[in-house]
C-alpha positions in Angstrom: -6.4 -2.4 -25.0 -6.0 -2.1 -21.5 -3.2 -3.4 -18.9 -5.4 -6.5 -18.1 -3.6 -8.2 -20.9 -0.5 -8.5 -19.0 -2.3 -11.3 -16.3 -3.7 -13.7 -19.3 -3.4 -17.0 -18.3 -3.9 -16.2 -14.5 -8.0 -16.5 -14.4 -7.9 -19.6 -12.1 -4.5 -18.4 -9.9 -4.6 -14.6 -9.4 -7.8 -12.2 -9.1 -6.2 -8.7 -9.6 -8.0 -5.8 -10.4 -8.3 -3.4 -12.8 -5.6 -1.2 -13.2 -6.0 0.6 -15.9 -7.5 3.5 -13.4 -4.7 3.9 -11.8 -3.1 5.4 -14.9 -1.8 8.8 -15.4 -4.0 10.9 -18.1 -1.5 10.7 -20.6 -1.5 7.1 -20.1 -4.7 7.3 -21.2 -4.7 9.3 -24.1 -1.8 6.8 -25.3 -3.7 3.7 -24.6 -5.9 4.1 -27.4 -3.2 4.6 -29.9 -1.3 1.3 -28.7 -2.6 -1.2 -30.8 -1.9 1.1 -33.8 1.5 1.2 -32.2 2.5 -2.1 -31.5 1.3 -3.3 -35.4 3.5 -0.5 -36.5 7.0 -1.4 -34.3 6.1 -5.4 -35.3 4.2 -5.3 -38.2 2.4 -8.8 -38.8 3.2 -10.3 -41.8 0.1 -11.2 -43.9 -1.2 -14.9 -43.5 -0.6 -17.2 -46.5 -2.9 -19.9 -47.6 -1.9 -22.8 -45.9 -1.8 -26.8 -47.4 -4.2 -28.4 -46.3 -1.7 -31.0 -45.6 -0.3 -28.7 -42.5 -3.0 -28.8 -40.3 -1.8 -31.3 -37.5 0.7 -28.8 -37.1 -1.7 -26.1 -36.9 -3.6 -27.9 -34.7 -0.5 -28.5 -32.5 -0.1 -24.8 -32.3 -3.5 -23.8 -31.6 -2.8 -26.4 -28.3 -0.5 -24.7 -27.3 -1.6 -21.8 -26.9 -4.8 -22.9 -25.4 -2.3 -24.8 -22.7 -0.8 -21.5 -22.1 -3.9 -20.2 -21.4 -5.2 -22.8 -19.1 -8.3 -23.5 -20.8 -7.4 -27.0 -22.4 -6.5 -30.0 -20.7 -3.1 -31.6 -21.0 -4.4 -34.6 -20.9 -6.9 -34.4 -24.1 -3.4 -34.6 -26.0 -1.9 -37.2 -24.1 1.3 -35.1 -24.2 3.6 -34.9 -21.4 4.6 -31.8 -19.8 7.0 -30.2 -22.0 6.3 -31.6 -25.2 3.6 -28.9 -27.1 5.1 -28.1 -29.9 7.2 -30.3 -32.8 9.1 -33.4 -32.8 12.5 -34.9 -33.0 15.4 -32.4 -33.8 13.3 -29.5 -33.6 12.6 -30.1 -30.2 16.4 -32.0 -28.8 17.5 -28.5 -27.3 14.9 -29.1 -24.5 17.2 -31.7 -22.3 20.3 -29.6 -22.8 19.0 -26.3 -21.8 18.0 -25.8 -18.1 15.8 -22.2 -17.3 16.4 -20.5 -14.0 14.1 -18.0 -13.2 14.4 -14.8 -10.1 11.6 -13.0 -8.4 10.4 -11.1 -5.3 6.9 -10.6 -5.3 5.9 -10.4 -9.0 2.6 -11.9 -8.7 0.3 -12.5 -11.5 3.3 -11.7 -13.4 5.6 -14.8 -11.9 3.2 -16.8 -12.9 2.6 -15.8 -16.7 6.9 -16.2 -16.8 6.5 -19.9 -15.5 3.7 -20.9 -18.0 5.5 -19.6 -20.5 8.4 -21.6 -19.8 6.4 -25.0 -19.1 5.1 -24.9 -22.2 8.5 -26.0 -23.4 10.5 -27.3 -20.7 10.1 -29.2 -17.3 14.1 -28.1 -16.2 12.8 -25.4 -14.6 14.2 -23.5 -11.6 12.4 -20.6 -9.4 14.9 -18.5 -7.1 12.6 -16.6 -4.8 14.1 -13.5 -2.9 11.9 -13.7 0.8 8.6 -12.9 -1.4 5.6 -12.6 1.0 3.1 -12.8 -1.7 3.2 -16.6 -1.7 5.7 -16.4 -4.9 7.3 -19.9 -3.8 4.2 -22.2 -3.6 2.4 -20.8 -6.5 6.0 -21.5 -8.5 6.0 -25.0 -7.2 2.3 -25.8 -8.1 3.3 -25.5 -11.8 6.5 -27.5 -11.5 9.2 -25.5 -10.8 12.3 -26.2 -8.2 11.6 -23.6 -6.0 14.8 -22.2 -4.0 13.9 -20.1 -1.3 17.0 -17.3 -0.4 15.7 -15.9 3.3 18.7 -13.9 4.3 20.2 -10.8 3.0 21.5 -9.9 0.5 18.4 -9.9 -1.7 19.5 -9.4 -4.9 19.5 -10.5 -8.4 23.1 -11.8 -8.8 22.8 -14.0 -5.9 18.8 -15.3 -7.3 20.7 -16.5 -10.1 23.2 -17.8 -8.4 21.5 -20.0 -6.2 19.3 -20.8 -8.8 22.2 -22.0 -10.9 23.5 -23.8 -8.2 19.7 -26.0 -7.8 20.1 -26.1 -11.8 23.4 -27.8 -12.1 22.4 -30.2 -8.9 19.3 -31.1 -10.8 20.3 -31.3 -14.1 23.7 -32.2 -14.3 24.1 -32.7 -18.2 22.4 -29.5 -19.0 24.8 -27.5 -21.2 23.4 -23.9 -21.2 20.8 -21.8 -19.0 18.2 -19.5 -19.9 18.5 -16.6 -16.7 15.1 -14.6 -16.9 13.8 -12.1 -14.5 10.1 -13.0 -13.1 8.5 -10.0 -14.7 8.9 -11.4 -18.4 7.1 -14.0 -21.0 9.7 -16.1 -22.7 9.1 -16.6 -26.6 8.7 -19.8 -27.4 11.4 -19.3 -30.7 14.0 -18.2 -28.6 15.4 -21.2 -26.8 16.4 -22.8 -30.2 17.6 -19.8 -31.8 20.0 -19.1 -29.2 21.1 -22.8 -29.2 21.7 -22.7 -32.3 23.4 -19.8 -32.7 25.4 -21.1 -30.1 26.7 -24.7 -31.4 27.3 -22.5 -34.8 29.8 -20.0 -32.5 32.0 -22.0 -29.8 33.6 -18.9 -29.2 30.3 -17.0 -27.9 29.3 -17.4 -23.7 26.3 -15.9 -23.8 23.4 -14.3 -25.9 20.5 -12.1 -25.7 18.0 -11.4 -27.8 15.5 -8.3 -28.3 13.5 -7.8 -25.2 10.2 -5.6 -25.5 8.0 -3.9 -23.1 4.2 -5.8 -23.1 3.0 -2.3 -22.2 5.0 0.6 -24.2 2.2 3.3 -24.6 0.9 3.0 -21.1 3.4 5.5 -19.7 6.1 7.7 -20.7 8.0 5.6 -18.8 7.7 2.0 -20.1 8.2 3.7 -23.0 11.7 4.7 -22.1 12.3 1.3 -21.0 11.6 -0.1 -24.0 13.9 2.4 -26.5 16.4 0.9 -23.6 15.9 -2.7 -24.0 16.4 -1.9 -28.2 20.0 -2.3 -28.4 21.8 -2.6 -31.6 23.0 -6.4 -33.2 25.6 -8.1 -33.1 28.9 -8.4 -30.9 28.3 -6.6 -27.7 30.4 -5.8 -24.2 27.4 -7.2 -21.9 23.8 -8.8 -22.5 21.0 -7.9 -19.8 19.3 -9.8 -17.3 17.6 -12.4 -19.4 20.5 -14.4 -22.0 20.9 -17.4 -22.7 24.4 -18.5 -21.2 27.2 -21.8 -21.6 26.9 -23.6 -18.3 30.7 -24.2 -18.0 31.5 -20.7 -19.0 29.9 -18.7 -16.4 31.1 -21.6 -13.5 34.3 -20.8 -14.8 34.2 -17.2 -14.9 32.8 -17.6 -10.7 29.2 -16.6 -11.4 27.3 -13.3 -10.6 29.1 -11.0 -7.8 26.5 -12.0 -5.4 27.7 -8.2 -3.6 26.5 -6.4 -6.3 23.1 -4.7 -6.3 22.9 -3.4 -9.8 24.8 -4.1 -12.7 25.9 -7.9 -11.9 25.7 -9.0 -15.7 28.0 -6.4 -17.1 30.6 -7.2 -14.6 30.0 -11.0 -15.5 30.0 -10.1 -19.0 33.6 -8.2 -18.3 35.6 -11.4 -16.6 33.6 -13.8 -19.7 35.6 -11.3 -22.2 39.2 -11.1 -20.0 38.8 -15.3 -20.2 38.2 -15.0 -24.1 35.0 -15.4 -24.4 32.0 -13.5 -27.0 29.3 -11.5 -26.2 26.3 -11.2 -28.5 23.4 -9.9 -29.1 20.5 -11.4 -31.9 17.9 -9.7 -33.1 14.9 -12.4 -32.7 12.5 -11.8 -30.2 13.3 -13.3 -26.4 11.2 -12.1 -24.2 8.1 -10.0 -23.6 8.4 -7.7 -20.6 6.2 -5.5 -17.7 8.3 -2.5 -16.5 4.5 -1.5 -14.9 6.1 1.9 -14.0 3.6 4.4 -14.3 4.5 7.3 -11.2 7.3 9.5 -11.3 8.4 8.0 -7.8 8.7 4.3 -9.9 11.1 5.4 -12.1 13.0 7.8 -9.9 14.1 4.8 -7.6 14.8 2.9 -10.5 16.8 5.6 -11.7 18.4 6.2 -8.7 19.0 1.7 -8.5 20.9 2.4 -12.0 23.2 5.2 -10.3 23.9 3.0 -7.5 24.7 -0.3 -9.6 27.1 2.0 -11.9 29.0 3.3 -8.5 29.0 0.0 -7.3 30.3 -1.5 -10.4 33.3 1.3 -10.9 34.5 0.2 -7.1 34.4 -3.3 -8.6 36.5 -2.4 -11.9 38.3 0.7 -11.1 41.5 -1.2 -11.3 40.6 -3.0 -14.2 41.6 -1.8 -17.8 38.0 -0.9 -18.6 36.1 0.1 -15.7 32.4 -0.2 -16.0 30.3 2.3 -15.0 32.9 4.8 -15.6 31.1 7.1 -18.5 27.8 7.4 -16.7 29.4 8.4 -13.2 31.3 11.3 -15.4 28.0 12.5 -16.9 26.1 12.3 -13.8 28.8 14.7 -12.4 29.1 16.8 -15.4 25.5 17.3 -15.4 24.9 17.2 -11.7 28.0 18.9 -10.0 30.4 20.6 -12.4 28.0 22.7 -14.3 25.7 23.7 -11.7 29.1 24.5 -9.5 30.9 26.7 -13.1 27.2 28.7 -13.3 27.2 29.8 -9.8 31.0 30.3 -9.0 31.2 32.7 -12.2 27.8 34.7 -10.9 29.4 35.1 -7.6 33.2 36.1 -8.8 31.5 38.3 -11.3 29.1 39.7 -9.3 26.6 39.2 -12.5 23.6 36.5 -11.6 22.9 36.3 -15.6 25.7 33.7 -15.2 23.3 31.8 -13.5 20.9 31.7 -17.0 23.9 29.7 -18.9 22.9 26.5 -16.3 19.5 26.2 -17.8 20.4 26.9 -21.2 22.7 23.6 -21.3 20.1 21.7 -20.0 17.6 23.1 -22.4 20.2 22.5 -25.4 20.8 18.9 -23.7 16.9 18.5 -23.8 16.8 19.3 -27.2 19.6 16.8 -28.2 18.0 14.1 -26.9 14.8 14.3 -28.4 16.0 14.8 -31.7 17.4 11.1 -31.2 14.3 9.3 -29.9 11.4 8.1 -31.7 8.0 9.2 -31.2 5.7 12.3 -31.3 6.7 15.7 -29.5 5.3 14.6 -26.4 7.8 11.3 -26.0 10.6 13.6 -27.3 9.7 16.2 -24.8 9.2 13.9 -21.8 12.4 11.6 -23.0 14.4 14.7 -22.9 13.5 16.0 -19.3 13.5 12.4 -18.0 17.4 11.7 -19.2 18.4 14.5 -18.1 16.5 14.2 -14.5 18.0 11.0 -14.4 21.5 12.4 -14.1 20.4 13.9 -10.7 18.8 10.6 -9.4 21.7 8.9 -10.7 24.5 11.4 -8.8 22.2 10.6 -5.9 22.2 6.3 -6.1 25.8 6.8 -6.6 26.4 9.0 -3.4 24.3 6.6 -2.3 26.6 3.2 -2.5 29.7 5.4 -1.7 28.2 6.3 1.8 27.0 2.7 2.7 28.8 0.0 4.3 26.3 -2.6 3.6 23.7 -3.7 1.0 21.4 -5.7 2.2 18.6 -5.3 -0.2 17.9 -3.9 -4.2 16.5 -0.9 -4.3 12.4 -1.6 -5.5 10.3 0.4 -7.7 7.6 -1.6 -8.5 4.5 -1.2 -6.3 3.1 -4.4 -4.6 -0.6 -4.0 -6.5 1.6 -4.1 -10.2 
């Protein structure tokens, strides 16, 4: 299996190369495990004989996905855009639901998102930050309002913003939105589990569900981002960028903190809670995602993205009764300032440099902690390990970071513009 997967459905739009060469050897080495992988973390259940009676909805099915795909005319159905797959009630959440979509030059990627969603719904809206890839034309070919933000800040809370803002204009009877960031496939059971979960709960504002990495084994670091994105069930403090959300609820609440650079659903997710509202997170599948970080500098900017958003969140909250961002800033110091600063001030008062060996000894004892916790071979508990406790350095770093700025005009990127 190699990393071409991840532009199916973009034979006509996109031609990208090959990428699997610009992989890391123990990319490599993984990829030929991940199949064997991927069955194991979502094992397929075995296929049952089916009625014979059931195969118009087989066949409705198999036509969908070949729609997906681009390689069946809609017309040979004589179905209307948006209506693949059942009939009646099963398919009544599509006019109340409205999906806004954010990007900034995601490519072949951007476009996978939109099929996904067209397959199931025409209320579509694409909130392009200044791409230069031609993101906003390519969005509007398959059917989506495209609002174009072309002015700092660039950011995600003001994409979704704006995007929510085109929503509500153009589909003023929708009752709840689907955010998702232009990097992920939606899965076409979500939309009506959420809904449904959400006319059974009046109580609950928003809900995620589990979001997965397309890619897993292709680098130590999409595999981290996956373990990340495996959250436990049930009620929760904050969902991520893709949830499914009650329209009313976040106009109410005054949207995403368009200021923030990291971290704008958390600090949502706080003022939904101080106004009464749930949180929750299900444990159906909602959407597929490409990290595509496979360099060290990737996920160090990331990293150092996260350290910034939790800085910037904590100035947010500071006042609040629960600040966010408050426990990772203290271990980011812990790790980054105070023991480093303990090590070396008792070596120099004691005038004994073995002092200095107790610094790496936490860290190794740290290490070791870790790994025992995550999944995987020796190798992914090694490198998970090291990573985490790197990342406390990158994230001291994005946090000094936001406190020296006096503007924020831009997200910090990772991605590279060939991923």
């Amino acid at each position: 299996m190699t990393r071409l997967r991840q532009f199916r459905g973009d034979r006509n739009e996109c031609n990208f190369r090959a990428t699997i060469d610009a992989m890391q050897p123990w990319d490599r080495e993984q990829d030929s495990h991940a199949r064997v992988v991927a069955s194991s973390r979502f094992p397929v259940k075995p296929v049952q004989k089916q009625d014979e009676k059931n195969w118009p909805a087989q066949c409705r099915s198999v036509a969908r996905l070949l729609l997906l795909d681009g390689l069946l005319p809609r017309a040979i159905l004589k179905m209307p855009e948006g209506q693949l797959v059942g009939t009646g009630s099963s398919m009544a959440w599509r006019q109340r639901a409205v999906f806004v979509v954010i990007g900034r030059n995601e490519g072949a990627r951007l476009v996978a998102c939109l099929k996904s969603i067209k397959s199931l719904s025409d209320q579509l809206v694409y909130a392009d930050s200044c791409s230069n890839d031609g993101s906003p034309g390519v969005a509007k070919s398959l059917g989506a309002i495209v609002v174009s933000i072309s002015s700092p800040p660039y950011n995600a809370a003001r994409g979704r913003n704006e995007g929510l803002s085109a929503a509500v204009a153009h589909f003023p009877d929708c009752e709840f939105v689907q955010f998702l960031d232009g990097d992920c496939i939606l899965q076409p059971d979500w939309p009506k589990a959420a809904i449904d979960f959400l006319d059974a709960n009046p109580e609950v504002s928003a809900v995620c569900g589990r979001r997965f990495e397309a890619f897993p084994d292709a680098s130590i670091y999409n595999h981290l981002a996956d373990l990340e994105w495996n959250t436990p069930v049930g009620r929760s403090r904050a969902c991520g960028g893709d949830s499914m959300m009650r329209v009313s609820a976040v106009l109410s609440a005054g949207s995403f903190d368009p200021e923030l650079m990291a971290g704008e659903e958390p600090e949502l997710c706080s003022r939904l809670r101080a106004h009464g509202w749930d949180i929750w997170r299900l444990g159906e599948l909602m959407t597929e995602h490409d990290a595509a970080i496979f360099h060290f500098g990737q996920w160090w900017r990331r990293t150092v993205r996260s350290g910034f958003g939790y800085a910037q969140t904590w100035l947010k909250t500071r006042s609040s009764p629960e600040p966010l961002g408050a426990p990772q800033l203290r271990s980011a110091l812990l790790w980054g300032v105070l023991f480093p600063s303990l090590a070396l001030a008792a070596a120099l008062l004691l005038a004994n440099v073995g002092y200095l060996l107790l610094l790496p000894s936490a860290y190794a004892l740290q290490m070791a902690r870790i790994g025992l916790r995550t999944q995987g071979c020796f190798r992914v508990r090694f490198a998970s390990g090291a990573l985490l406790m790197l990342a406390k350095i990158a994230e001291l770093l994005g946090a000094l970071r936001c406190l020296t700025s006096r503007s924020y005009k831009h997200s910090i990127e990772y991605k590279h513009p060939r991923f």
